[in-house]
N, C-alpha and C positions, 0 to 999 in steps of 0.2 A: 191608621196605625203604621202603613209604613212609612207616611211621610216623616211622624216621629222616629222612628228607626234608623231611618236615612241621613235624618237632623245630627238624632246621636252621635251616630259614625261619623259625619262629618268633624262632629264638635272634638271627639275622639282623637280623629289623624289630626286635626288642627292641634292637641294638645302635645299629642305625642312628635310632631314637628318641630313644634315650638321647645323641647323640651331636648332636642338634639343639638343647640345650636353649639357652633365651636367655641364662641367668644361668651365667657359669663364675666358680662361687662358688672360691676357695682354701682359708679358712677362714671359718665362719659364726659369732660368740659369741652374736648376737641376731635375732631376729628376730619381734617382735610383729606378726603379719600383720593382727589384727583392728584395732589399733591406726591401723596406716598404712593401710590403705581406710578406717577413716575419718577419718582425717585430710584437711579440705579445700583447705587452703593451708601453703607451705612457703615460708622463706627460705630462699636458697641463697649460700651462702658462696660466696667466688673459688676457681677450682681451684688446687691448693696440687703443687706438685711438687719434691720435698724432693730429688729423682735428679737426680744431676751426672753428664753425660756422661763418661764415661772415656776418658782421654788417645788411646789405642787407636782410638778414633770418631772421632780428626783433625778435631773440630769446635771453630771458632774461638768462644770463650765468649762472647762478642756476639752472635757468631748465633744459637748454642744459646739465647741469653736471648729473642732474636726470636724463635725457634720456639715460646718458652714462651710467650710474651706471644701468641701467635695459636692455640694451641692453649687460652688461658683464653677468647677470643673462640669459635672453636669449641666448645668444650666448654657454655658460656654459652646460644648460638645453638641447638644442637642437644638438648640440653636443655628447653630454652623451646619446640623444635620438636615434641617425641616425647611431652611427660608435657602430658596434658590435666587436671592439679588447677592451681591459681590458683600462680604463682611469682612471687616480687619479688627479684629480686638485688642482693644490697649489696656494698659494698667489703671491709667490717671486719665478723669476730663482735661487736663495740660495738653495730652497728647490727643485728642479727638482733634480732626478736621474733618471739614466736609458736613455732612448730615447724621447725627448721631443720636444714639438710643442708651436712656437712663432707665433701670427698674431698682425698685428699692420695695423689699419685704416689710413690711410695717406688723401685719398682724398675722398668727398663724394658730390655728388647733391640730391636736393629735388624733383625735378620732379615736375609733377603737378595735379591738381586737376583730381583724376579717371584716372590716363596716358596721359591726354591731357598736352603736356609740357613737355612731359618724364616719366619715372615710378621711374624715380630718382634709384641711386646706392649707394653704397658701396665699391672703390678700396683696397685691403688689400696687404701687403707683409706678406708672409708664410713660414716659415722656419722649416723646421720637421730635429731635429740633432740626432744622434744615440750617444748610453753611452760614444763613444771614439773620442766626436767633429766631425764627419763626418756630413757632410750636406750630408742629403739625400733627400731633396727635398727645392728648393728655387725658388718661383714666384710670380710675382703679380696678386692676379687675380679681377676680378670684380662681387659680387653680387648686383640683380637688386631690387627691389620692385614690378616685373611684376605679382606675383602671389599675391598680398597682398589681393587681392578680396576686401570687404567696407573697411575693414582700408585705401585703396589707396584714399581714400577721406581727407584726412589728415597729412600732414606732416611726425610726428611721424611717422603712419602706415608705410607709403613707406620705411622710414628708418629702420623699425624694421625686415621687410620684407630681407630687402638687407640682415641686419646680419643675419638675419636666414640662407639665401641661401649662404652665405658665408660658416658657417657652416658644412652644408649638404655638399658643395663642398670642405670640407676640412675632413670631415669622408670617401668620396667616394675616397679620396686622399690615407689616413690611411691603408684604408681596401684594396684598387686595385693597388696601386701605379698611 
C-alpha cells in the first residue's frame, strides 16, 4: 500500500512539474540552444499581429487597432524589461542588423470573465535569425492571460496579459536558448 502511495505522489509532483514549465511551446522546427546563449545582442522587429478580431468579439476595428498599437508598446517594454542580452528595436526588417527576432500573432481567443470560459491566449510564430540568415530558433508558441490577476475581468486585460507572457517566453528563449 505504500509503495502505491509513494508511486502516486511521485506520478503527482511529476505532473505538477511538468505543468509549470515557462515555455508553452505548440510547435518547435528549431531550436539551436548553443547558438542563442551565445548570441550577445538581438535586433527585435515590431510585434506583428496578422489576427483580426471576429465579428462575434463586437469589437469596433479602431479600437481593435488601438489595442494593437499598445500591445506593440507592451510587448517592446516588457521585453526590454525581462531578457538581460543587449536589444535595439527598430521599425522595419530594412533596419535589422546583426541577429534578429521576428514574432507575429496569428491566432488569439478572449477567454472569459475572471477565467471562467478560458483565461484566453495569444499563439505567436517566432523566428530569432543570426547576421548570416541562419534560423536559430523557429516555433509556435502560446501565451495565456492566466496571470492577469483584475485585468482578467476584461477583455483587453486577458489579451494584454497573453502578450506579456509571450514576451517573457521569448527573453527566457534569447537569454537560455
Amino acid at each position: 500500500m505504500r509503495t502505491r502511495i509513494g508511486c502516486l505522489l511521485c506520478v503527482l509532483t511529476l505532473f505538477a512539474i511538468s505543468g509549470c514549465t515557462s515555455k508553452n511551446i505548440i510547435e518547435l522546427n528549431t531550436q539551436e540552444t548553443t547558438a542563442l546563449q551565445n548570441t550577445g545582442a538581438y535586433t527585435v522587429l515590431p510585434l506583428e499581429v496578422s489576427f483580426k478580431a471576429p465579428q462575434a468579439w463586437d469589437i469596433d476595428p479602431n479600437e481593435w487597432q488601438a489595442w494593437v498599437d499598445t500591445w506593440k508598446i507592451d510587448f517592446r517594454e516588457e521585453l526590454r524589461t525581462e531578457c538581460y542580452k543587449t536589444l535595439e528595436f527598430v521599425d522595419s526588417k530594412d533596419e535589422a542588423t546583426g541577429s534578429w527576432v521576428q514574432c507575429t500573432i496569428y491566432e488569439m481567443d478572449k477567454g472569459g470573465f475572471s477565467g471562467f470560459g478560458g483565461n484566453g491566449f495569444a499563439r505567436a510564430q517566432i523566428v530569432v535569425t543570426n547576421q548570416d540568415g541562419k534560423v536559430l530558433y523557429d516555433a509556435k508558441l502560446e501565451g495565456t492571460g492566466a496571470n492577469s490577476g483584475f485585468e482578467s475581468t476584461v477583455v483587453r486585460g486577458r489579451m494584454k496579459f497573453a502578450v506579456l507572457n509571450l514576451a517573457r517566453q521569448i527573453a527566457d528563449i534569447l537569454e537560455n536558448g
